[in-house]
C-alpha positions in Angstrom: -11.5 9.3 -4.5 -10.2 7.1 -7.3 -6.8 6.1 -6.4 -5.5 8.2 -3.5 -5.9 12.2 -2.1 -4.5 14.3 0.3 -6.6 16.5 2.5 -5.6 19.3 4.9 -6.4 19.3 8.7 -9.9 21.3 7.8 -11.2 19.0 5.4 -9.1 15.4 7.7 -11.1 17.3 11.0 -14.7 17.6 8.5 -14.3 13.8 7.8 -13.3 12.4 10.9 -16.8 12.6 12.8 -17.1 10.7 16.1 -16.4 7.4 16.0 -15.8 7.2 12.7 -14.8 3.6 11.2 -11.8 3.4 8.7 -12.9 1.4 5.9 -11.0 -2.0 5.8 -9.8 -1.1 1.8 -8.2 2.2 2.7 -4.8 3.5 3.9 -4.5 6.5 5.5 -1.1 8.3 6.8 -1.7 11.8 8.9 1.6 13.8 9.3 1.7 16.3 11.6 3.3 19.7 10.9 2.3 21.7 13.9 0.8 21.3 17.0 -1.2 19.1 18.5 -4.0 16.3 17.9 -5.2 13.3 20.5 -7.6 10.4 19.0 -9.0 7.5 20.5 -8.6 4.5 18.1 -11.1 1.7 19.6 -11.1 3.9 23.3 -6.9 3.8 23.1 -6.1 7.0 23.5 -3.2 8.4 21.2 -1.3 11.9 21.1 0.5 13.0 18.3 3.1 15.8 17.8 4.8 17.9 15.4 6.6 15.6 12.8 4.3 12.5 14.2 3.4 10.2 11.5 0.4 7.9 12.4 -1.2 5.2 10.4 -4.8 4.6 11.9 -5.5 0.8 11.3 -8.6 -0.2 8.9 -11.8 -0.9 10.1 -11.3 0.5 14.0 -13.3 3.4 15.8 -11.3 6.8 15.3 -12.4 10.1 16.7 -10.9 13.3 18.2 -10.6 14.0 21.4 -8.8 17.7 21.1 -6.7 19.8 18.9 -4.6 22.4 20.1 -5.2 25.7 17.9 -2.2 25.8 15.8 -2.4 22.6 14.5 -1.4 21.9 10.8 -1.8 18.2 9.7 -1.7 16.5 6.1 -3.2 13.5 5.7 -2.5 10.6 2.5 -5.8 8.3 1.9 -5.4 5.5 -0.2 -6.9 2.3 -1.5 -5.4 -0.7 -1.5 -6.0 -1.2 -4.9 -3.5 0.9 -6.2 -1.2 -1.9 -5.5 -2.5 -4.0 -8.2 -2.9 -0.6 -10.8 0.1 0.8 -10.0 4.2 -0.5 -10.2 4.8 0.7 -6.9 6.8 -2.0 -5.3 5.5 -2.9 -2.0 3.1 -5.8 -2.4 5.5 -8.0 -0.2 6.0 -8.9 3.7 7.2 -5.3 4.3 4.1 -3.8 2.8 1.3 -6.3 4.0 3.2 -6.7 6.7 3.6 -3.5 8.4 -0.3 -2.5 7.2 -1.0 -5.6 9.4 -3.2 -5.7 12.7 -0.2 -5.9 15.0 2.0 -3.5 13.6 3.5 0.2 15.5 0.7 2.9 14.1 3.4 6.2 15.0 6.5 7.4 14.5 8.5 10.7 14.7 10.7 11.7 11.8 13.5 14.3 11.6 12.8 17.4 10.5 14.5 17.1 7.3 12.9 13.7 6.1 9.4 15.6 7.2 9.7 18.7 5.4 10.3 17.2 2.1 7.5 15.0 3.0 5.4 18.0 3.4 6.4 19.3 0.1 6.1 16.7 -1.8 2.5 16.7 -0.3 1.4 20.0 -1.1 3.0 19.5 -4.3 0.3 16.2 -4.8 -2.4 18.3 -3.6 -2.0 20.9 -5.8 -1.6 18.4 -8.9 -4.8 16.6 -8.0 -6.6 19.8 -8.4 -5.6 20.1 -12.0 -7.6 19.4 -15.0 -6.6 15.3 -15.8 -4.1 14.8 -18.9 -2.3 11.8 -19.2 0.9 14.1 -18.2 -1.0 15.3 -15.3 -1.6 12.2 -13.9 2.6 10.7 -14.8 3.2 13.8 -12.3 0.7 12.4 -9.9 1.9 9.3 -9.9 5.1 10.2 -9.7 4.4 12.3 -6.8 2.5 9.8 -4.6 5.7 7.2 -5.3 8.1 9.9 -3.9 5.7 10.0 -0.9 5.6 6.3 0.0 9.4 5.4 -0.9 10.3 8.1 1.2 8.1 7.7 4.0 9.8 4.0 4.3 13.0 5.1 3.7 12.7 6.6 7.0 10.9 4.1 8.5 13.7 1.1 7.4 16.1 3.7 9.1 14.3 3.1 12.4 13.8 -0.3 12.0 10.3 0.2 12.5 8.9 -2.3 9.7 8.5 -5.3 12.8 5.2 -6.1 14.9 4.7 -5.6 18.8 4.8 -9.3 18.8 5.0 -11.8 16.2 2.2 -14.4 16.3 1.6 -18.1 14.3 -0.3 -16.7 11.5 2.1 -13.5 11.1 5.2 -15.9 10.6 3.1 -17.8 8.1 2.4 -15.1 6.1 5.4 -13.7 6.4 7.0 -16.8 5.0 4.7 -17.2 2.1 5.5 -14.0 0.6 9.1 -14.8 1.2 8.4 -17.9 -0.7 5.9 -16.6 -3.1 8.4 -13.7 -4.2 11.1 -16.6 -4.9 8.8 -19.1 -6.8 6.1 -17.0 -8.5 7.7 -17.9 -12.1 7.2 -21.6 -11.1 4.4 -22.1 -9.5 1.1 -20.5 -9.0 -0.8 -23.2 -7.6 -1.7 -22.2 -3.5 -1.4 -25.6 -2.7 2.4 -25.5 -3.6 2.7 -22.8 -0.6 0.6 -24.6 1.7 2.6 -27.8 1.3 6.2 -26.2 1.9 4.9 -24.6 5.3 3.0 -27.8 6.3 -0.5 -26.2 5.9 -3.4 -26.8 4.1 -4.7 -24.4 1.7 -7.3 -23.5 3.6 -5.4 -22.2 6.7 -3.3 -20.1 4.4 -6.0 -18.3 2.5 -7.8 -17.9 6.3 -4.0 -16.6 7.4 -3.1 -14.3 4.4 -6.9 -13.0 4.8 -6.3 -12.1 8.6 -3.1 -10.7 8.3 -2.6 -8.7 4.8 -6.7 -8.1 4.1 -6.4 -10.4 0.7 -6.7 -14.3 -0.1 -3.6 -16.3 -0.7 -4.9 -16.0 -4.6 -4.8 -12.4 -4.9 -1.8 -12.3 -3.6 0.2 -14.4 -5.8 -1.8 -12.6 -8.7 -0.8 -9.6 -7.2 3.0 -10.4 -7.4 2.7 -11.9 -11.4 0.8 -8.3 -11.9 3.4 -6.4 -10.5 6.3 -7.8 -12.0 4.2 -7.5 -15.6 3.7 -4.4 -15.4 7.3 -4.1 -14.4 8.7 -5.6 -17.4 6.2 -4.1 -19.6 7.3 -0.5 -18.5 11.0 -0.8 -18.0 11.8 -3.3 -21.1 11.4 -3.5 -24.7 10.6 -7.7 -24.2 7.7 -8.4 -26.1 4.7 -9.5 -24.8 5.2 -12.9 -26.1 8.8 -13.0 -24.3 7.4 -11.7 -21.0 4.4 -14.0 -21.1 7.3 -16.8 -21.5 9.6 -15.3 -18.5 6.5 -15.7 -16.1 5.6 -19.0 -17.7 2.5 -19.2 -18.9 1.8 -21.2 -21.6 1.3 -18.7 -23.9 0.9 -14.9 -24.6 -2.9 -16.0 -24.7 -3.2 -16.8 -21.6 -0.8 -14.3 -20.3 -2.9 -11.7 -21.7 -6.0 -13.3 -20.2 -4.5 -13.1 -17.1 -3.3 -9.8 -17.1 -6.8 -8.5 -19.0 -8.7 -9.9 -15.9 -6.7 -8.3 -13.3 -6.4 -4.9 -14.9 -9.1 -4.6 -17.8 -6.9 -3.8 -20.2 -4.6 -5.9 -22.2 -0.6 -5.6 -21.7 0.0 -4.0 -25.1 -3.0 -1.2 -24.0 -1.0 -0.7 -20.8 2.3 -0.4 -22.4 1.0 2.1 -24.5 -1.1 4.0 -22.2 2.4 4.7 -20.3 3.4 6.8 -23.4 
């Protein structure tokens, strides 16, 4: 799996052996279209119904305990890479956030917002299967946004993007990216963050680490790479006026940056999106 997949309740059932570890670098989402499925995530036992969406957290025990015999599930794997390779905008609090340790892991959705989940699903699947073009994969792409923007539409509706219970390092976090997403033109430096919430570098990185899975470096680079690829997509700035807008010195060094990140310079991203 390169970027992300969808698999069907055969091929979710083949994978998910007993006691099964999520890897710590993957996101999954199962949605459940009929019937009936009950896991144990680290001995917790959990039932899920028709129009249940779960989100197993990374790097606990999973395995199934039963499955009724009409049940139809789809399920989304993907890595947490695509946030850097992608300009899917959810590398902030709500993202990290909710893919946190403490979050809520299900939900139940309405039968409309569901069904066009479902399609929009089976539509991806069916894409993936296809012999790779550069229009081929606009379409996947294109699919798999339509999936997570409307997956938290519904969630924002329930006001579901909030932890069981906030702790110290979860409202340090959270207040870094708040931060981070105002000053990332300015100032790069970790030690910037650290000072305005009284902290020392250290205990950031250690926080950001805990909470989101990345180090307080990645994550500002994370932010400058998403709005690049933002402005390198959506404008007709060149790349000497977007290196300027996110002050760096230079495009040089701009192109350094973004080279390192992505392995590819920002003129062969902009025009690999043609």
């Amino acid at each position: 799996m390169e970027n992300f997949n969808v698999f069907d309740q055969e091929e979710f059932i083949q994978q998910t052996v007993e006691n099964k570890r999520l890897k710590k670098d993957l996101i999954q989402t199962i949605f459940i279209q009929n019937g009936c499925l009950i896991i144990s995530q680290n001995e917790q036992e959990i039932k899920l119904k028709q129009h249940d969406v779960f989100f197993p957290e990374p790097n606990k025990l999973y395995r199934i305990i039963s499955k009724s015999s009409d049940l139809e599930l789809l399920s989304l794997v993907l890595t947490k890479k695509i946030l850097d390779t992608s300009i899917i905008d959810l590398s902030g609090y709500e993202y990290n956030h909710f893919f946190g340790a403490n979050r809520v892991n299900n939900y139940h959705f309405n039968k409309v917002e569901f069904s066009a989940l479902i399609e929009l699903l089976l539509q991806l699947k069916l894409r993936l299967q296809e012999k790779s073009n550069k229009f081929v994969r606009y379409i996947q792409y294109n699919l798999f946004y339509a999936i997570v923007y409307t997956t938290f539409s519904e969630l924002s509706k329930q006001e579901t993007i909030v932890v069981r219970k906030g702790t110290r390092k979860d409202e340090i976090v959270k207040q870094f990216l708040v931060d981070l997403n105002s000053y990332y033109r300015e100032n790069r430096d970790a030690k910037f963050y650290a000072d305005k919430l009284n902290i020392t570098v250290r205990y950031l990185t250690e926080c950001c680490k805990s909470i989101t899975g990345r180090t307080t470096k990645e994550l500002i680079s994370s932010v400058i790479i998403r709005q690049s690829k933002i402005l390198l997509s959506e404008t007709t700035k060149t790349v000497s006026e977007i290196s300027n807008e996110l002050n760096f010195s230079d495009q040089y060094s701009f192109g350094n940056f973004f080279k390192k990140q992505l392995k590819i310079s920002p003129t062969q991203f902009r025009k690999s999106l043609k």
